[in-house]
C-alpha positions in Angstrom: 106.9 72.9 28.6 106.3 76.3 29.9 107.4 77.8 27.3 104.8 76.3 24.9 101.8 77.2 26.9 102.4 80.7 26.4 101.1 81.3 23.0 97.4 79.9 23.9 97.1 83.5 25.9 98.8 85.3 22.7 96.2 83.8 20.9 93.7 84.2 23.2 94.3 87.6 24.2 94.5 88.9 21.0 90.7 87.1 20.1 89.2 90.0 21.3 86.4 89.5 19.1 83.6 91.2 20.3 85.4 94.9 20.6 84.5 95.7 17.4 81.6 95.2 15.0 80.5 95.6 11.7 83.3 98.0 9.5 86.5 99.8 11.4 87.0 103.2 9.4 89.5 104.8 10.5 90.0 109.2 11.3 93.4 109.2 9.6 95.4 107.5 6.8 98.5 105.5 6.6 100.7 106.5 4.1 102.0 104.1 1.4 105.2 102.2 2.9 104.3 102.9 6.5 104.3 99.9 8.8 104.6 99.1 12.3 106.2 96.5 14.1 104.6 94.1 15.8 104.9 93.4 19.8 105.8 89.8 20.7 106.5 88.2 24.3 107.8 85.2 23.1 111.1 86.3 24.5 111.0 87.4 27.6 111.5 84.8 30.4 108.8 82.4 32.1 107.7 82.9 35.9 105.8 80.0 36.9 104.5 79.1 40.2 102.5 75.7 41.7 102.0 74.1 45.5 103.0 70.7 44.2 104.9 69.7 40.7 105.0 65.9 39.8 104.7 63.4 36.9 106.9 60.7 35.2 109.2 61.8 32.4 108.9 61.8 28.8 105.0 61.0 29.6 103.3 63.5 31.9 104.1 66.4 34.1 101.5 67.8 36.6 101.5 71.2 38.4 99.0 71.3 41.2 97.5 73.8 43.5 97.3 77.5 43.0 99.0 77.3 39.3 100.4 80.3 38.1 102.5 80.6 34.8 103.7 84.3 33.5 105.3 85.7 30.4 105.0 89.7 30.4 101.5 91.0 30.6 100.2 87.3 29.8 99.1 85.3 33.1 97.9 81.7 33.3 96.3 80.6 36.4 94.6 77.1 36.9 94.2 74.4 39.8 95.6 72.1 37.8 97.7 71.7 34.8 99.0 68.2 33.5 101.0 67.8 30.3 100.7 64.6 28.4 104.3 64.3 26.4 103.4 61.8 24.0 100.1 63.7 22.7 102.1 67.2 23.1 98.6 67.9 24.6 98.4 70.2 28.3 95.2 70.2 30.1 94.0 73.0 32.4 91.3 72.4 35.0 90.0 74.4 38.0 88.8 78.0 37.5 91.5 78.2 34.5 92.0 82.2 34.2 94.5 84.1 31.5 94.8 87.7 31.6 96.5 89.7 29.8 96.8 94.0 30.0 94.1 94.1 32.3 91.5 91.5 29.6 90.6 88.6 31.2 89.1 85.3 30.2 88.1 82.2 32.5 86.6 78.8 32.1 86.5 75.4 33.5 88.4 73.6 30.9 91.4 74.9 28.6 93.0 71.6 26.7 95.7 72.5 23.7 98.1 70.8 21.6 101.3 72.8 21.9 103.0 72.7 18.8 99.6 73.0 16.7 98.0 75.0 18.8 94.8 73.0 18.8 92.7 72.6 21.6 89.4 74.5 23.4 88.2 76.5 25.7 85.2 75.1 27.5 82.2 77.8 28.8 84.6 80.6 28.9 83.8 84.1 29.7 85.5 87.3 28.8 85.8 90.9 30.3 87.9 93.8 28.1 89.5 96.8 30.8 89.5 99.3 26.9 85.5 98.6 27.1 84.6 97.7 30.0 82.9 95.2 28.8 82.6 91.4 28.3 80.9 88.4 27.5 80.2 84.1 27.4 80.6 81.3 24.6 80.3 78.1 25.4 82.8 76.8 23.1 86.2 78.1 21.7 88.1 75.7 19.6 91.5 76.9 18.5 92.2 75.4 14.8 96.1 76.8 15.2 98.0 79.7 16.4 96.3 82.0 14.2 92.9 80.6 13.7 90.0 79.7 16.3 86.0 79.4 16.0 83.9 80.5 19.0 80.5 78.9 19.4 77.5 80.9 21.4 78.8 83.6 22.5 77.4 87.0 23.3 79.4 89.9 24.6 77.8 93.6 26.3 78.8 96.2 28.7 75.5 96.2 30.8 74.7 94.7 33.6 71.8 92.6 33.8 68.5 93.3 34.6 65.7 91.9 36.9 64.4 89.5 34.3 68.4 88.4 33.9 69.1 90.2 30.9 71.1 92.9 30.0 69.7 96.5 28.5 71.9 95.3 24.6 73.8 92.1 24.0 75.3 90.7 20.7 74.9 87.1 20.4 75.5 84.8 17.6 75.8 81.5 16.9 79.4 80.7 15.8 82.1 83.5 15.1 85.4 82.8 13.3 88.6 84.4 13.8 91.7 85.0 12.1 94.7 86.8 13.6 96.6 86.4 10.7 94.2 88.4 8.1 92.1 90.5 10.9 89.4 89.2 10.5 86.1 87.9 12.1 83.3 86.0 10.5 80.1 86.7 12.7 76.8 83.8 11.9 74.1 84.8 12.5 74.7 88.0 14.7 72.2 89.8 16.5 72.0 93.4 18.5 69.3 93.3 20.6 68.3 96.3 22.9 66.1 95.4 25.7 65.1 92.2 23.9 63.9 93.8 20.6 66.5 92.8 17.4 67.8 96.0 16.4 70.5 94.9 13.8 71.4 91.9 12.6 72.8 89.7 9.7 73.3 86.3 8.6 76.7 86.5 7.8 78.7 89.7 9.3 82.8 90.6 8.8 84.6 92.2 11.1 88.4 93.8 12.1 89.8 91.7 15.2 91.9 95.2 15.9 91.8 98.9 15.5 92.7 98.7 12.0 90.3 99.8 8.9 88.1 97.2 7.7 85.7 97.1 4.8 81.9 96.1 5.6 78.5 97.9 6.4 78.7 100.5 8.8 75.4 101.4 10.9 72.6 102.5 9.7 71.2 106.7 9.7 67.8 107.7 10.3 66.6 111.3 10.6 63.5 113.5 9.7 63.3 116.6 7.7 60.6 118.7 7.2 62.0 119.5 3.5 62.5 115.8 2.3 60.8 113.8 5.1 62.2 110.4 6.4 66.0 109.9 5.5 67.3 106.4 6.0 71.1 105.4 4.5 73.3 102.6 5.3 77.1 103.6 5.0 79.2 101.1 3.2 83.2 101.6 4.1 85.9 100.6 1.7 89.2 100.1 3.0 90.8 99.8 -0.7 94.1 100.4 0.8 96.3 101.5 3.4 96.5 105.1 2.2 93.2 105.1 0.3 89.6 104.5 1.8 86.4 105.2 0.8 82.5 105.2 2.0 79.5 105.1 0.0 75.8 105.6 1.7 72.8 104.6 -0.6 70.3 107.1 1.2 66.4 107.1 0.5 64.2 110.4 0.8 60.7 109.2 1.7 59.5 112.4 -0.3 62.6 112.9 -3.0 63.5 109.7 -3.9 66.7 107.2 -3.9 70.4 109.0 -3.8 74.4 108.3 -2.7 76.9 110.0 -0.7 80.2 109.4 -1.2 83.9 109.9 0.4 86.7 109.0 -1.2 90.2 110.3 1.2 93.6 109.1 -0.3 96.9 109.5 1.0 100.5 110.0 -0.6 104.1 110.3 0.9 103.9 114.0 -0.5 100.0 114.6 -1.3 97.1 113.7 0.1 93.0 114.5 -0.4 89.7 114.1 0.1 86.9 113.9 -2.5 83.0 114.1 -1.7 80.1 113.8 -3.6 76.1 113.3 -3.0 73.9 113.0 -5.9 70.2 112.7 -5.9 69.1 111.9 -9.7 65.1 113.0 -10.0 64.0 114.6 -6.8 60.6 114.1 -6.9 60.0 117.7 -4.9 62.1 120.0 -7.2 61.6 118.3 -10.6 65.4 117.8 -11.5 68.8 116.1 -10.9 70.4 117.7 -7.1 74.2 116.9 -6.5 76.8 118.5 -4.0 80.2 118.3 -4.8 84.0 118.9 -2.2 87.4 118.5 -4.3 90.7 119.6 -1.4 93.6 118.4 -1.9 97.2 119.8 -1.2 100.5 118.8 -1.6 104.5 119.4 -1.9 105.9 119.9 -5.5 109.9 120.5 -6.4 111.9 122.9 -4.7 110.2 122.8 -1.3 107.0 124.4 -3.1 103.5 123.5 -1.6 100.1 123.4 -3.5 96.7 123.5 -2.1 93.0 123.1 -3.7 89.3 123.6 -2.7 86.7 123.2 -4.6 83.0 123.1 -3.5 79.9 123.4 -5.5 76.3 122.7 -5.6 73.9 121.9 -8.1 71.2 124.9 -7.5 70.3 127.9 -5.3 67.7 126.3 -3.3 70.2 123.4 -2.3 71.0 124.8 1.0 67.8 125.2 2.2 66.4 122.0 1.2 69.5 120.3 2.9 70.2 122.1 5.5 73.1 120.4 7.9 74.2 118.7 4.7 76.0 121.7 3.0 79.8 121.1 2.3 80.5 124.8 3.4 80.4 126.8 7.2 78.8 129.4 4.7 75.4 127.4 3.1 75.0 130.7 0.8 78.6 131.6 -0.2 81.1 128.5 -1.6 84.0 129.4 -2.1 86.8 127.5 -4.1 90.2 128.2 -4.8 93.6 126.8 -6.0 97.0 127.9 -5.0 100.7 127.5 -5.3 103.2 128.8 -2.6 107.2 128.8 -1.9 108.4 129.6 1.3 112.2 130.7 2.2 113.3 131.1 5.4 116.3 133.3 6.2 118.4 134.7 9.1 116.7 138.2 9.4 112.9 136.9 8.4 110.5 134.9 6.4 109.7 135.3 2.5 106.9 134.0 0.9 105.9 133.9 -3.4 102.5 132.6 -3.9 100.0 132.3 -7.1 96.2 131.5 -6.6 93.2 131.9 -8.1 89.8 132.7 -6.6 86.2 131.9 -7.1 82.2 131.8 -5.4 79.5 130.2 -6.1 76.8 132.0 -4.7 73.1 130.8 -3.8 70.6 133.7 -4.3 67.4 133.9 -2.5 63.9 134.8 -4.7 63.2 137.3 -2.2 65.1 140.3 -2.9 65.7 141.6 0.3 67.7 138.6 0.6 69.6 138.4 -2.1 73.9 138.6 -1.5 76.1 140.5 -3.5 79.0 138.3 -4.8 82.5 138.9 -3.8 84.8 139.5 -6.9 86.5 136.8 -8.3 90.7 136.5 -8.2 91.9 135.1 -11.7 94.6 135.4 -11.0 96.2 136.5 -7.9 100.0 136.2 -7.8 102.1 137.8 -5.1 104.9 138.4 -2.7 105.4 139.0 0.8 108.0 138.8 3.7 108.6 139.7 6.9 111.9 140.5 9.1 113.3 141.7 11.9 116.8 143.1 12.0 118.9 145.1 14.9 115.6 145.6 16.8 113.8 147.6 13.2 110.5 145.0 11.8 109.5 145.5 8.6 106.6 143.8 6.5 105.9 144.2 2.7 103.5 142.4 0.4 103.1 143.0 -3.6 100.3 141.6 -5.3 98.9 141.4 -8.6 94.8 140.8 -9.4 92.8 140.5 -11.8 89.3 141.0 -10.4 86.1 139.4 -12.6 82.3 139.1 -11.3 79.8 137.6 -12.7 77.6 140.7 -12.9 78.7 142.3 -16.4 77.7 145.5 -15.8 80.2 146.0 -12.9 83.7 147.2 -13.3 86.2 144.8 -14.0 90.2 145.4 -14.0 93.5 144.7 -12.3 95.3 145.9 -9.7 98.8 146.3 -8.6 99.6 147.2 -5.0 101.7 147.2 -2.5 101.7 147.2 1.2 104.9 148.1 3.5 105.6 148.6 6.5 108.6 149.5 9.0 108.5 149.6 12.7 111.1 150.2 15.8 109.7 148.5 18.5 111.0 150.6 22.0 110.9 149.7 26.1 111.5 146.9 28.5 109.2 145.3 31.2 106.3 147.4 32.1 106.0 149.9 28.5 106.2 149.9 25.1 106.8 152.3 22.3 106.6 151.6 18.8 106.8 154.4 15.9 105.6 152.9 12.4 105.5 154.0 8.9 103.3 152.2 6.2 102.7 152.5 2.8 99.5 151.9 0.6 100.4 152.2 -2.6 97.8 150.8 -6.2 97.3 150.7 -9.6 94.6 150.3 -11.3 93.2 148.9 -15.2 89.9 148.7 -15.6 87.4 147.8 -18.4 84.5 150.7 -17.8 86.6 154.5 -18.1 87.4 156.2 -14.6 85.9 159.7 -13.8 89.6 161.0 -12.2 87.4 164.4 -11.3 83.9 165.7 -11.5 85.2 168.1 -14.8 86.3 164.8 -16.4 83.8 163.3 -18.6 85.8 161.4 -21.0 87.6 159.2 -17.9 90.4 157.1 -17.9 91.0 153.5 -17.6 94.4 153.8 -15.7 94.9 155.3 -11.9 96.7 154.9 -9.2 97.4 156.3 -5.8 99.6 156.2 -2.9 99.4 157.2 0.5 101.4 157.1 3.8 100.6 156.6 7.1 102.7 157.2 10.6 101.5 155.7 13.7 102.7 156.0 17.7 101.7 153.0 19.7 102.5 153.0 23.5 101.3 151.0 26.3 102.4 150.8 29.8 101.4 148.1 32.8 101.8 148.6 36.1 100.8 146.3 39.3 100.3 146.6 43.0 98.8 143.8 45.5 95.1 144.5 46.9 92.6 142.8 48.1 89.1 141.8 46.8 86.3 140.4 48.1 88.9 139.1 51.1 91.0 137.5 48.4 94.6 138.2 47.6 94.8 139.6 44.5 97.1 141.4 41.4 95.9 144.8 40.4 97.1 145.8 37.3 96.3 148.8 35.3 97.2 148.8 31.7 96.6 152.4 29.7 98.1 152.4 25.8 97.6 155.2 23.5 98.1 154.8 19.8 98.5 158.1 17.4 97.8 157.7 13.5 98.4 160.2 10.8 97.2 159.6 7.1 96.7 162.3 4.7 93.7 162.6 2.9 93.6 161.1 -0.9 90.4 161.0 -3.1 89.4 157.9 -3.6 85.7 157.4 -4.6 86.7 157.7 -8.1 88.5 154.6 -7.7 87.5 150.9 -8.3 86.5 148.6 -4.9 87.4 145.5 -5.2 88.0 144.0 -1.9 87.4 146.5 0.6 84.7 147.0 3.3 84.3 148.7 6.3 85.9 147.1 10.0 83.7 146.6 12.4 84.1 149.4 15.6 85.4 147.0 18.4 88.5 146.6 20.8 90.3 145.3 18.4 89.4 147.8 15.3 89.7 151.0 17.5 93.5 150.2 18.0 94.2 149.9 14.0 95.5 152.6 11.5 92.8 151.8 8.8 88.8 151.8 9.7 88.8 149.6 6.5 89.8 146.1 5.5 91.4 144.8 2.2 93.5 147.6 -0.3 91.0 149.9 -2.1 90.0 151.8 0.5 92.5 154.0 2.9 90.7 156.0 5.7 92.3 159.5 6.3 93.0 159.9 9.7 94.6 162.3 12.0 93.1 160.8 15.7 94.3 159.4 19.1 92.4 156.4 20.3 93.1 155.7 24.5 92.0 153.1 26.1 92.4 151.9 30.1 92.6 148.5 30.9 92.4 147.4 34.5 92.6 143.7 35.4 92.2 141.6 39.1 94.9 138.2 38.6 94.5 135.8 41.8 97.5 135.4 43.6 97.4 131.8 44.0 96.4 130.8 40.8 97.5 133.7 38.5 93.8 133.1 36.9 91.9 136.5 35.9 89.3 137.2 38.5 87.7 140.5 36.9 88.4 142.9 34.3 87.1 146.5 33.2 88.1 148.4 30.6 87.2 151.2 28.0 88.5 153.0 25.3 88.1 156.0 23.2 88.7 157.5 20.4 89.5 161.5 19.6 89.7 163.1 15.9 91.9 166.0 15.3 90.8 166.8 12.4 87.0 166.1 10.4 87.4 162.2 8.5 86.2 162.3 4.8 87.2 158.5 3.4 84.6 157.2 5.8 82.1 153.8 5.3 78.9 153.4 4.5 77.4 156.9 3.0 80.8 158.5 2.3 79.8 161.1 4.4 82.3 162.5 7.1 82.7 161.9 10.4 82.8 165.6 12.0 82.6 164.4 15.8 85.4 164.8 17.3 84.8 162.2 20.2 83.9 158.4 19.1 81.7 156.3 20.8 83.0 154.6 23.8 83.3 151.5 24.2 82.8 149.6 27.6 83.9 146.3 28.4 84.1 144.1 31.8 84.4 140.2 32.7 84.4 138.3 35.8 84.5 134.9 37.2 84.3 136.2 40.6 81.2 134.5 41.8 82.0 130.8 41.8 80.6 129.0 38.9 79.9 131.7 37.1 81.3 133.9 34.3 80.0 137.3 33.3 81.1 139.3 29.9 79.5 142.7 28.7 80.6 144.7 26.0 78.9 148.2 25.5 79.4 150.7 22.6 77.9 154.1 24.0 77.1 157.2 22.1 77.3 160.6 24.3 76.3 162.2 20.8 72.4 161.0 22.0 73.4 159.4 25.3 72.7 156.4 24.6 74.3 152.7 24.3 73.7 152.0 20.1 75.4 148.4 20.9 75.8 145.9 23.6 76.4 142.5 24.1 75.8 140.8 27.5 76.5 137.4 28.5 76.2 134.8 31.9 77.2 131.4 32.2 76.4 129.3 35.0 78.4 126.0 35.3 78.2 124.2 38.5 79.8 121.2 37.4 80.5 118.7 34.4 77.8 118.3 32.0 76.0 121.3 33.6 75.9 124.5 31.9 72.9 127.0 31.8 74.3 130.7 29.3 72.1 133.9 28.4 73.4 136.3 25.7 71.6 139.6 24.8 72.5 141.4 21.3 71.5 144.7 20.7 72.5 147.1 17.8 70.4 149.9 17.9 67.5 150.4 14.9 68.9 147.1 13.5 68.3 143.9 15.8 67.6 142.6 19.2 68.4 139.2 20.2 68.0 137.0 22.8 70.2 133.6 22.8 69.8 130.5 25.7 72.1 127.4 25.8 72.2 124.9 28.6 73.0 121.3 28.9 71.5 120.0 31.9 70.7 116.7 33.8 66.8 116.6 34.1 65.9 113.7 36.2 68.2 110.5 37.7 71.5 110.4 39.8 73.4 112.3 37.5 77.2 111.8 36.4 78.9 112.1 39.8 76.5 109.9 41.9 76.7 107.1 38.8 79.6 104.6 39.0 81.3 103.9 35.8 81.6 99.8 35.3 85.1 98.7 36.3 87.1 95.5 35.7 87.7 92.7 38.8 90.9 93.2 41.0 94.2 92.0 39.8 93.6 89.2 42.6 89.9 88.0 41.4 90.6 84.0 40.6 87.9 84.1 37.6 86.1 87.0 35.0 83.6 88.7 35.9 79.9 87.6 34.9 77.0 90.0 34.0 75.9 89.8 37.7 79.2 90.6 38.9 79.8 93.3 36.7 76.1 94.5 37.7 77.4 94.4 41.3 80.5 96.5 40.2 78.4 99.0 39.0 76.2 100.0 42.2 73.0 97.7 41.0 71.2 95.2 38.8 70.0 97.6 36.6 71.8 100.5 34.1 70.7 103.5 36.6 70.6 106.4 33.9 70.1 110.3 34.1 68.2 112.0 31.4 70.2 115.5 30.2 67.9 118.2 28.2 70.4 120.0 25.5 70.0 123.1 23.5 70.1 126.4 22.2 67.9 129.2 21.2 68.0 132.4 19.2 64.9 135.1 19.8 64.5 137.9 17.9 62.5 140.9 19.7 62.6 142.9 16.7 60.3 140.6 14.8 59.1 138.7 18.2 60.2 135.0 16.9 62.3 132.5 17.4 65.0 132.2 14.4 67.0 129.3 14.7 66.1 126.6 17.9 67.9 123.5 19.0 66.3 121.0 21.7 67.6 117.7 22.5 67.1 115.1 25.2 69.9 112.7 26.2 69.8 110.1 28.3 72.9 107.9 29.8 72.4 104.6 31.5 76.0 104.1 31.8 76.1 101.6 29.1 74.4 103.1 26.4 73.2 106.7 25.3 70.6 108.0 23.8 69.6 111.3 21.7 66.7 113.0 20.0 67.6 116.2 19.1 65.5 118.8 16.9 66.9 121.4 14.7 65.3 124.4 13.3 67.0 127.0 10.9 65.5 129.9 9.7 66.1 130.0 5.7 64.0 133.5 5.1 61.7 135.7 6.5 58.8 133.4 6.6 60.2 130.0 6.2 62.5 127.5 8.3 63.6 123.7 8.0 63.4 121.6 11.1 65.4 118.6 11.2 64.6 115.9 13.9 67.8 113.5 14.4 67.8 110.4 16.5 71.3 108.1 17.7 71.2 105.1 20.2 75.5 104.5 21.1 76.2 101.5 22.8 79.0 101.9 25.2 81.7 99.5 24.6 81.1 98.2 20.9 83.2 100.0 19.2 81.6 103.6 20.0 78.6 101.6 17.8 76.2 104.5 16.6 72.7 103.5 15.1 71.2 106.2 13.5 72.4 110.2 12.6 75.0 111.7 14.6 74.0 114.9 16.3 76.9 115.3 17.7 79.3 118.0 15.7 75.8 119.8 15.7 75.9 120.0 19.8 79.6 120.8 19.9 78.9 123.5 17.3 76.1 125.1 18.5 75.5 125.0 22.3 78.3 127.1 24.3 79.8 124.9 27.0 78.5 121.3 25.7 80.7 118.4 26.5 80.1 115.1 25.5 78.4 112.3 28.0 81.2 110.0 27.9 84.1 112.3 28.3 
């Protein structure tokens, strides 16, 4: 008889209805074939406990007083359960309680029919540990062991409030589940958030697990100062296991009607993700605006791998009409690119044959001072590279092939051959280094427009090529001794290194430049053989760059309390392949640059990196930066940028709790002890959580840019937040500068109630937080 109770709490623990709502998309794919086994504790043994066991056989058997039956995580508990034989039917009474994984549910009256699995639950309530959340029906008849209907039942993870209500409660008038499809059939569900409907439908589908489920996702509202109101309502797709797909309908109060869509598929050996939002008409700009994302990679035969991206837009002026829309990190430069690559791996290193090819879209700005000079086009690329490491020698070589397009006619077109080597013996033990290097830039060049080799040449050529060495010396030492700062224990170390480079001069302005540009001067650059990035341009250089490094590492902790640090560098001999003018560098001290960090002070963390000139005695570039970060969710940072006769900026960021008891004084709503004989109501769970009300703190959020050169703010974010434990709210302004004199503001509202599925009404400011404000960490973390 035992035995057959059991599957009443399968079925009843799995009927967690209310933990999810409306659609279940899902972040990742399951790939065609996969499957997972499901878990069943139909055969482990029964535990069951009772004060008093009687009946008469082969027509009733009654357990009495404190009844406890247990299978696994499943766990009956009754006053009373009596088990009429002829009827197959058993009959808990008396604060009847299953739980199972920490979910309970309780009721005065479970009755079932064992080998049908029909029966009810009468008044039962329900509380979920994953949500912390919970609810009352008054009616749950099972049909069988896969199928059951629940009548008027309402589920939430707030407590109530004085007038006996909670701050947002689904209700609705008859729900029914199936196990054996996943699936839920809501009538007549309603949202409501302090007693005003906020979503609702007469007829609503839903998953009964975390598994993707087609249906209406919630809706997104946000204003724009370029398109005004914005209002879509996602529909997700779950077409198949490894396939999904969303489409959004999405109407512009001042453009008109449009659709996003998603489409993300998923193969044993390729997978992909296709995007596209069309707006036929916009009623602003006079014509059809789209936005289209094509990536895709895969494996191919012979352990080859291939990879696309594709990403294009319909017009120049797309990225500042959409702004925070743009399928690119770049809004004004899309890049898109296909490539095939073949990787071998052997004892002494790693070799790599690859063929792509390259292209931009690029949006250009009316004004001309704004306007962006394309990148060069790779059609195609095709190449080779590999690197090794053999009885302590490393070398690295790459060969490549290009041939470089724009879409500016009158600039020079060609292809290039080069290739890039290098060999190094890397020297020392614990405490110093020495590594002597040779490389080798070598090109060749076939252009369209003739070449002037020399300023007596007037005819030109359309072939040239060049090659030129370089040797380098790189040597750094570290050495350590115990001290004491500030009356803590601490590791001292001071870390010089000094790196030597010799390249000959070669005359290069008569050649093509394709891909190279100038490195910026920082601790990273200063240390490098070449002041230029990319293959057409070699610096000449015959210089020593030295640089001291001192750092303070806590004893205890081995954490870096403080470090200083600057570096140098000295030219032997006057630079002529220089950037920007061409014109050479004669001095024959750099700048220096400065740099120091510290997290000495307790919650706070200091950076400052100076670039000083002692040509005019002056810094020509500094950034300095403080963060303050007392505790979770509390963050206040200040950077100042300065680059001398170029810009000046000031950037705040903070995320900060503005008014209530804040995250550490707020307890988090918690499920009843193992021990508690029934679930716990909404005044229970009220009392769990520290009052009869959701006791919330309000956060202000945000980030902003000031430039004292032109004495205005370029791009602003300011948000409010406020969590009452069990739900969230956002409002959060955006404000990107997209010229001189012009700027879209974006105003973006969400409302997340805690507990139903991470439920999100309205656009999701989140990803722009993250992104943009150092330090932010979200409420519910």
């Amino acid at each position: 008889m035992y035995r057959k109770v059991l599957p009443l709490a399968v079925a009843a623990a799995l009927a967690e209805w209310p933990g999810v709502v409306l659609a279940q998309p899902a972040a990742a794919l399951t790939p065609a074939g996969a499957a997972s086994a499901p878990q069943d504790d139909r055969d482990l043994p029964v535990q069951f406990e009772a004060d008093k066991l009687s009946g008469r056989p082969d027509l009733e058997t009654v357990l009495e007083g404190k009844v406890k039956i247990q299978r696994g995580g499943l766990q009956i508990n009754a006053d009373r359960v009596e088990y009429v034989v002829p009827q197959d039917l058993a009959r808990a009474t008396g604060n009847v309680r299953i739980s199972r994984d920490g979910n309970v549910y309780s009721g005065p009256e479970l009755q079932l029919k064992l080998q049908r699995y029909e029966g009810y639950f009468q008044n039962p309530s329900y509380y979920f540990v994953a949500t912390q959340a919970g609810g009352e029906a008054q009616r749950i008849d099972f049909l069988d062991s896969h199928r059951s209907i629940a009548y008027g039942a309402s589920y939430t993870s707030c407590p109530v409030d004085d007038d006996g209500t909670p701050a947002w409660v689904l209700t609705t008038g008859r729900v029914k589940l199936d196990l054996e499809a996943n699936e839920g059939i809501a009538e007549g569900a309603v949202i409501r958030f302090y007693g005003v409907p906020i979503l609702g439908a007469p007829v609503l589908s839903f998953p009964l697990t975390e598994e993707r489920k087609s249906g209406w996702l919630p809706p997104i509202i946000s204003l724009d100062s370029k398109s005004g109101l914005e209002f879509g309502v996602p529909y997700y797709w779950n077409i198949a296991p490894n396939r999904d797909a969303t489409l959004t309908p999405v109407v512009f109060s001042r453009r008109g009607v449009g659709l996003d869509s998603e489409f993300r598929y998923l193969q044993p050996r390729w997978k992909g993700q296709l995007d596209l939002s069309l707006l036929p008409n916009d009623r602003v700009a006079d014509r059809n605006r789209w936005a289209g994302l094509w990536k895709q990679d895969g494996e191919l035969p012979n352990d080859a791998h291939y990879d696309w991206d594709w990403r294009r837009v319909s017009d120049d002026s797309y990225w500042k009409d959409f702004a925070g829309r743009m399928p690119s990190l770049m809004p004004r430069l899309l890049g898109s690119n296909a490539q095939v690559q073949r990787h071998w791996q052997h004892d002494f290193g790693d070799t790599t044959a690859y063929a792509a090819v390259r292209h931009w879209q690029v949006l250009q700005d009316a004004d001309p001072a704004s306007l962006i000079d394309p990148p060069y086009r790779r059609e195609p690329q095709i190449g080779l590279r590999q690197r090794g490491e053999a009885a302590g020698w490393q070398w690295n070589w790459q060969t490549e092939f290009n041939r470089f397009t724009h879409e500016d006619p009158t600039r020079q077109h060609g292809d290039r051959m080069h290739l890039l080597a290098s060999v190094a013996r890397p020297l020392g033990e614990r405490g110093w280094t020495l590594t002597p290097k040779l490389s080798l830039n070598a090109a060749s060049y076939q252009v369209a427009q003739p070449l002037r080799l020399s300023p007596a040449d007037t005819e030109g050529r359309r072939q040239a090529s060049r090659v030129i060495p370089t040797a380098s010396l790189d040597s750094g030492w570290v050495f350590e001794r115990p001290a004491r700062l500030f009356d803590r224990d601490v590791t001292q170390t001071l870390e010089p290194r000094l790196l030597y480079v010799n390249t000959p001069f070669r005359r290069q302005d008569h050649l093509p430049n394709f891909d190279s540009a100038a490195n910026d001067f920082n601790i990273t650059s200063v240390y490098t053989e070449n002041a230029f990035s990319g293959v057409d341009r070699v610096s000449d250089a015959h210089q020593l760059a030295a640089g001291l490094t001192t750092r303070f590492l806590d004893t205890a902790t081995g954490a870096e309390t403080l470090r200083l640090g600057l570096v140098q560098r000295y030219l032997f001999r006057d630079q002529r392949v220089t950037p920007g003018d061409g014109e050479p560098f004669t001095r024959r001290f750099s700048d220096v640059l400065l740099l120091g960090s510290t997290s000495l002070v307790p919650n706070w963390n200091f950076d400052a990196t100076v670039q000083y000139s002692p040509e005019i005695d002056r810094a020509v570039r500094s950034i300095v930066s403080a963060r303050y970060s007392p505790g979770p969710f509390r963050t206040v940072s200040a950077t100042y940028r300065y680059a001398r006769d170029l810009s000046e900026q000031v950037e705040l960021g903070w995320q900060w709790p503005i008014y209530g008891p804040g995250p550490s004084a707020r307890p988090p709503l918690r499920s009843p002890p193992p021990s508690s004989d029934e679930a716990p109501t909404l005044l229970q769970r009220a009392a769990a959580a520290g009052g009869n009300t959701c006791q919330g703190t309000w956060y202000s959020v945000g980030r902003v840019n000031y430039s004292m050169k032109d004495s205005r703010v370029t791009d602003s974010l300011v948000g409010f937040e406020y969590d009452a434990g069990c739900w969230i709210g956002r409002v959060v302004a955006t404000r990107l500068s997209t010229g001189r004199a012009e700027a879209t503001t974006r105003l973006s509202f969400q409302l997340e109630l805690v507990g139903l599925s991470r439920l999100n009404l309205g656009s999701n400011p989140l990803q722009v937080l993250k992104d943009n404000v150092p330090g932010y960490q979200l409420l519910r973390e």
